[in-house]
Biotite code that builds the C-alpha atoms (Angstrom):
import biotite.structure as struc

atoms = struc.array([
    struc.Atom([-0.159, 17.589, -41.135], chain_id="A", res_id=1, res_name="UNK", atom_name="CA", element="C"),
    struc.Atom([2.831, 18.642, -39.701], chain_id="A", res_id=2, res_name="UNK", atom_name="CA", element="C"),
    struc.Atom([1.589, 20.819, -37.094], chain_id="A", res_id=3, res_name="UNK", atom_name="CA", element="C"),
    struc.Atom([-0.626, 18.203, -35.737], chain_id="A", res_id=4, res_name="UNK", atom_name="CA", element="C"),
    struc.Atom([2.354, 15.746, -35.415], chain_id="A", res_id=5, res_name="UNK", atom_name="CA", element="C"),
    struc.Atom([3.986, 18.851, -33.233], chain_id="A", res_id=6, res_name="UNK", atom_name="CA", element="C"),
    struc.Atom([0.867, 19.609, -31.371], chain_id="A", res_id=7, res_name="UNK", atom_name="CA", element="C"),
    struc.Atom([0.563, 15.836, -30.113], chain_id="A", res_id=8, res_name="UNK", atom_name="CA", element="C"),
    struc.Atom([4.263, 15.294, -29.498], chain_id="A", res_id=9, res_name="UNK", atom_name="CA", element="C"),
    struc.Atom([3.652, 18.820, -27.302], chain_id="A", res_id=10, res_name="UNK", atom_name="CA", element="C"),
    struc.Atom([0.708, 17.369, -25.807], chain_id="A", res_id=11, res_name="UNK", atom_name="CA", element="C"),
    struc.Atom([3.202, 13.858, -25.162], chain_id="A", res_id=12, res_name="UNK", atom_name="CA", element="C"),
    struc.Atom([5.996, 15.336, -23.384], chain_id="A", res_id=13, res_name="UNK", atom_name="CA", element="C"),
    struc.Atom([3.546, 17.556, -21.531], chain_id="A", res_id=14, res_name="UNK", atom_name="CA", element="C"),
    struc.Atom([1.747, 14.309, -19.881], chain_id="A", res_id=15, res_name="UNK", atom_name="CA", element="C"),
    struc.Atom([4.925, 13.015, -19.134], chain_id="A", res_id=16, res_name="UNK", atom_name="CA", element="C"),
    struc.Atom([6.127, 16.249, -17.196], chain_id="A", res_id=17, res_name="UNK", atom_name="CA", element="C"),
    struc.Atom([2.652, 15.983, -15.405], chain_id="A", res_id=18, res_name="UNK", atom_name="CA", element="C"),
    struc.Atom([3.299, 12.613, -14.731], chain_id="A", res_id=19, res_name="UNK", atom_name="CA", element="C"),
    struc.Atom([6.520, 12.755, -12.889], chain_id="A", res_id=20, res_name="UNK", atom_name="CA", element="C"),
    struc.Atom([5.578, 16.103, -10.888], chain_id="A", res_id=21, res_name="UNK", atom_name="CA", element="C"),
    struc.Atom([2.814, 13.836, -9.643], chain_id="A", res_id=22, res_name="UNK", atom_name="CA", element="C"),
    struc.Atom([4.824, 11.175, -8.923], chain_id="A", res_id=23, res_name="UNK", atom_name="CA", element="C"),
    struc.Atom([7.978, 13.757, -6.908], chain_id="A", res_id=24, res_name="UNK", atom_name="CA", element="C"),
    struc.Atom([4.847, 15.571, -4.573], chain_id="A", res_id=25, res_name="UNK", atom_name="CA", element="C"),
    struc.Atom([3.653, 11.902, -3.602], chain_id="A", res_id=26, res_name="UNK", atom_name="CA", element="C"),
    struc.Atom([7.082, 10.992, -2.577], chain_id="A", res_id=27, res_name="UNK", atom_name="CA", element="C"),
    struc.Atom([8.049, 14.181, -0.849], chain_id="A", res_id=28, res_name="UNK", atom_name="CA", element="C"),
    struc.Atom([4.543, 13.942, 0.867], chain_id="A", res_id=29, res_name="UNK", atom_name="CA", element="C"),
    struc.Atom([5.346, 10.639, 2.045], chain_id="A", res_id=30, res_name="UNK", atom_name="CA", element="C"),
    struc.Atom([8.857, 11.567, 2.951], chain_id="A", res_id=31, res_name="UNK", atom_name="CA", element="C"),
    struc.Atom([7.930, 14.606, 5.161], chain_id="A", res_id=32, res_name="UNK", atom_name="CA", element="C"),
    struc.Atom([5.039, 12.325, 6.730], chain_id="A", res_id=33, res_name="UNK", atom_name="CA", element="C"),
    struc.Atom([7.300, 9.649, 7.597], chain_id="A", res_id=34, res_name="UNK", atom_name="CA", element="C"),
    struc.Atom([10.017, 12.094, 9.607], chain_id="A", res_id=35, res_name="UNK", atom_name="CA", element="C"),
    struc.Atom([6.891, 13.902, 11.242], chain_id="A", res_id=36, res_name="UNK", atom_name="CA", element="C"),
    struc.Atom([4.616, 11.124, 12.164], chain_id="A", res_id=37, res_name="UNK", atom_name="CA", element="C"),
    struc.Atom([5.778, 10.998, 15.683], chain_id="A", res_id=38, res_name="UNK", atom_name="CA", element="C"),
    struc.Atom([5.640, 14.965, 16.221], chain_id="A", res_id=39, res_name="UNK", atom_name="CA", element="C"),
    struc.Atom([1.713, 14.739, 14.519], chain_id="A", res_id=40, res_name="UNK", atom_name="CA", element="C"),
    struc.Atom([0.699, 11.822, 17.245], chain_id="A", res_id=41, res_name="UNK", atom_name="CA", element="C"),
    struc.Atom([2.613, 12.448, 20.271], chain_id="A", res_id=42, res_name="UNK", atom_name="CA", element="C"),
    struc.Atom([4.244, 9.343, 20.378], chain_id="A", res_id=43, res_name="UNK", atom_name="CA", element="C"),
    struc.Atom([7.241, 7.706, 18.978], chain_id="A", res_id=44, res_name="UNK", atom_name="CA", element="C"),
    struc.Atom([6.866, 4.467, 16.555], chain_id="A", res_id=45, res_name="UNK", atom_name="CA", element="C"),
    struc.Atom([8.812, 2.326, 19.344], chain_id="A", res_id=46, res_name="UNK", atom_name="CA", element="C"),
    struc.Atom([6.628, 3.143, 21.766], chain_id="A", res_id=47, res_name="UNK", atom_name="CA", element="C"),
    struc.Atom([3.631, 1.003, 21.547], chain_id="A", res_id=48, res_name="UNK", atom_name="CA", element="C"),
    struc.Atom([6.514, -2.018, 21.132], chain_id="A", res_id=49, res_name="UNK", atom_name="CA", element="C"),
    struc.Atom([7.629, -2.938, 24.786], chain_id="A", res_id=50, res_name="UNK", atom_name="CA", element="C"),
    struc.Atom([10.021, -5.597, 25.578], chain_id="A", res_id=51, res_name="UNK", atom_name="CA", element="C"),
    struc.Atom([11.412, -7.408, 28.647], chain_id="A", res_id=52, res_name="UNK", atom_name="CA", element="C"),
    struc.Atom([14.976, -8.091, 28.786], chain_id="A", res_id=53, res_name="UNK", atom_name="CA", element="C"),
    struc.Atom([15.199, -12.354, 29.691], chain_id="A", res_id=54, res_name="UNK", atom_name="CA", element="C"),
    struc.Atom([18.488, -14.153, 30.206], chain_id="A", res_id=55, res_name="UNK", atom_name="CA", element="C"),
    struc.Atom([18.532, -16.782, 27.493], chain_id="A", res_id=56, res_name="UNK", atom_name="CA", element="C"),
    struc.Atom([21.563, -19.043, 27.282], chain_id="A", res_id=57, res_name="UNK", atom_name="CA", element="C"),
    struc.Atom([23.074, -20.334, 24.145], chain_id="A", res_id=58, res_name="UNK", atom_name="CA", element="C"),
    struc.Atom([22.997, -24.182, 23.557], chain_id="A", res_id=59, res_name="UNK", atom_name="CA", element="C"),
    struc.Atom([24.225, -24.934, 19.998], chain_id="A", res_id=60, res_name="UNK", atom_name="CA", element="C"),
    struc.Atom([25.343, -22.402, 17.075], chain_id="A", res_id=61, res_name="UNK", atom_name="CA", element="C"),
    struc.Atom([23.822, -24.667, 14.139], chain_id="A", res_id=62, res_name="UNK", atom_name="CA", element="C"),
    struc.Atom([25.732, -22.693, 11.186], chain_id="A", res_id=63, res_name="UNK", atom_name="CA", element="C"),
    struc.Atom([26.834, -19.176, 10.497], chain_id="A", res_id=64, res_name="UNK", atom_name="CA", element="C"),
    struc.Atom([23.398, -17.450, 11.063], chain_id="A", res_id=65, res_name="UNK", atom_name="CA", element="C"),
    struc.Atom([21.340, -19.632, 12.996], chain_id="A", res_id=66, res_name="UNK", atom_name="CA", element="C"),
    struc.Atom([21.633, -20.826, 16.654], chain_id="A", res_id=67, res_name="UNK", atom_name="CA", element="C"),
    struc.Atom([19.680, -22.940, 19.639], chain_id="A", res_id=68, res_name="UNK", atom_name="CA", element="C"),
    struc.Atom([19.373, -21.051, 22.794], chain_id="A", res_id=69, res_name="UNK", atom_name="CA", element="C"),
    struc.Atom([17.385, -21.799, 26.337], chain_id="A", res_id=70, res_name="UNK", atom_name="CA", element="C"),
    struc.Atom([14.940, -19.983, 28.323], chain_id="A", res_id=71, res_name="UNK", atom_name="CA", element="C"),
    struc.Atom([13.909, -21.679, 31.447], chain_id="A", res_id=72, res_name="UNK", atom_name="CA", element="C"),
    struc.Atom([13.057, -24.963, 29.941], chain_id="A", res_id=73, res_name="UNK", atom_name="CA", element="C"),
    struc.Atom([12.059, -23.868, 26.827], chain_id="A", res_id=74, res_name="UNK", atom_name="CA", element="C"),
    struc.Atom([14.777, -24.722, 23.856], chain_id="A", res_id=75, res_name="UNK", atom_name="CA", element="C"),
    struc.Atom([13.742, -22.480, 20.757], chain_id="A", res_id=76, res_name="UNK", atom_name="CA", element="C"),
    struc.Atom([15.645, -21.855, 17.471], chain_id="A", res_id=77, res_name="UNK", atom_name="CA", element="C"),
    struc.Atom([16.626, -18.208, 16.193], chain_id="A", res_id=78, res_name="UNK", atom_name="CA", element="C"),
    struc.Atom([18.058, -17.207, 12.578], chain_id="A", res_id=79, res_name="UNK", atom_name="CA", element="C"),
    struc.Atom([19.906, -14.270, 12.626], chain_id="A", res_id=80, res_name="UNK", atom_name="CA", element="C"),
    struc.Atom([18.511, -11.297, 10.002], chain_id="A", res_id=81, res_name="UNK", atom_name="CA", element="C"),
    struc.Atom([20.731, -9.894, 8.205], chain_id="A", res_id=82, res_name="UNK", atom_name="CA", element="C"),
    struc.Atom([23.832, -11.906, 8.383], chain_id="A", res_id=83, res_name="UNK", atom_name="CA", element="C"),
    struc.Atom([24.932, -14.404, 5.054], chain_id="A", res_id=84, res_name="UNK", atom_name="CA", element="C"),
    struc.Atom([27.291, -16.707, 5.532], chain_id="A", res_id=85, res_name="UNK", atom_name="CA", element="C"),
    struc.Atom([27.920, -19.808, 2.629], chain_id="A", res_id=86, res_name="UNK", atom_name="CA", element="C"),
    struc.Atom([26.923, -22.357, 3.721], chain_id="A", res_id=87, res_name="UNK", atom_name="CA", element="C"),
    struc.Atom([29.057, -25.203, 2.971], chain_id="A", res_id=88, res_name="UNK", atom_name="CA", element="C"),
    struc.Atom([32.612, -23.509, 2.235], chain_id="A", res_id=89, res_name="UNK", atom_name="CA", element="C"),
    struc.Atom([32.988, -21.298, 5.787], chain_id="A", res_id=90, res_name="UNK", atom_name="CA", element="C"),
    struc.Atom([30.684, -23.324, 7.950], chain_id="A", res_id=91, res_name="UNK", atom_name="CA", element="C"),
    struc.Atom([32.984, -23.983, 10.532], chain_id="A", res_id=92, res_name="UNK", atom_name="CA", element="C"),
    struc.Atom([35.219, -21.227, 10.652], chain_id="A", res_id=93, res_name="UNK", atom_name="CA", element="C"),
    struc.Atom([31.536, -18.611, 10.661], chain_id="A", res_id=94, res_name="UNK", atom_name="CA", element="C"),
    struc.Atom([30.090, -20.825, 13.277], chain_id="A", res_id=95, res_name="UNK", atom_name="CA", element="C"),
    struc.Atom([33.700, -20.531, 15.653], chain_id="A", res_id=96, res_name="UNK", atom_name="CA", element="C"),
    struc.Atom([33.757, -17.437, 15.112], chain_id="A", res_id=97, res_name="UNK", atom_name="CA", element="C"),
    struc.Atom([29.523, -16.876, 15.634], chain_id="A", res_id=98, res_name="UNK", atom_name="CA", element="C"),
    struc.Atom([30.105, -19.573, 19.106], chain_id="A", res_id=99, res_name="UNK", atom_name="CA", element="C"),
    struc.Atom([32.842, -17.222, 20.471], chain_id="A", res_id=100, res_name="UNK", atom_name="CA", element="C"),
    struc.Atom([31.435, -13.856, 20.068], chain_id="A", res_id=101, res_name="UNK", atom_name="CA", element="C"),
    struc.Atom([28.286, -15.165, 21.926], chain_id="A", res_id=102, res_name="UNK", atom_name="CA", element="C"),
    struc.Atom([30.600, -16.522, 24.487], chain_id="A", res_id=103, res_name="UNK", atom_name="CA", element="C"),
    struc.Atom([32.250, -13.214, 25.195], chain_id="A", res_id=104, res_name="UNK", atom_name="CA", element="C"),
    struc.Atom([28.426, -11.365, 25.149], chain_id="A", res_id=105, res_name="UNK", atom_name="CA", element="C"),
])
């Protein structure tokens, strides 16, 4: 009885070692496809993305992360990724400081 309780634990760590092999190729598969995929196609992620440079002017910083600016005629509202600000404590010293960075730009 006792060998079979050493075969399966053999046979439980073994699936386990299979397991995370698995698991380490798929990532390092994926890994070396993402720093290669623009030397396989030719071209670079960016490239199918192109943008035009506009003039827009800011109207109104609304809070910390979020601000009202013009194009033309057209008034349009833009929240800033990445960027947390509280928002009742700092409000107005993050929008100051958010209104005269923007100035300066």
């Amino acid at each position: 009885m006792l060998s079979i309780k050493v075969y399966l634990t053999h046979i439980y760590i073994f699936m386990k070692v299979k397991r995370l092999l698995v698991f380490l190729i798929v990532i390092l598969l994926l890994s070396f496809l993402a720093v290669y995929y623009p030397h396989f196609t030719g071209k670079s992620i960016l490239d199918s993305q192109n943008y035009e440079k506009e003039q827009a002017f800011v109207t109104r910083v609304v809070d910390g992360d979020t601000l009202v600016y013009r194009i033309g005629n057209i008034s349009q509202s833009c929240r800033l990724l990445g960027i947390n600000t509280t928002m009742l404590e700092f409000i107005g010293l993050v929008k100051g400081l958010l209104f005269k960075l923007l100035q300066g730009a």
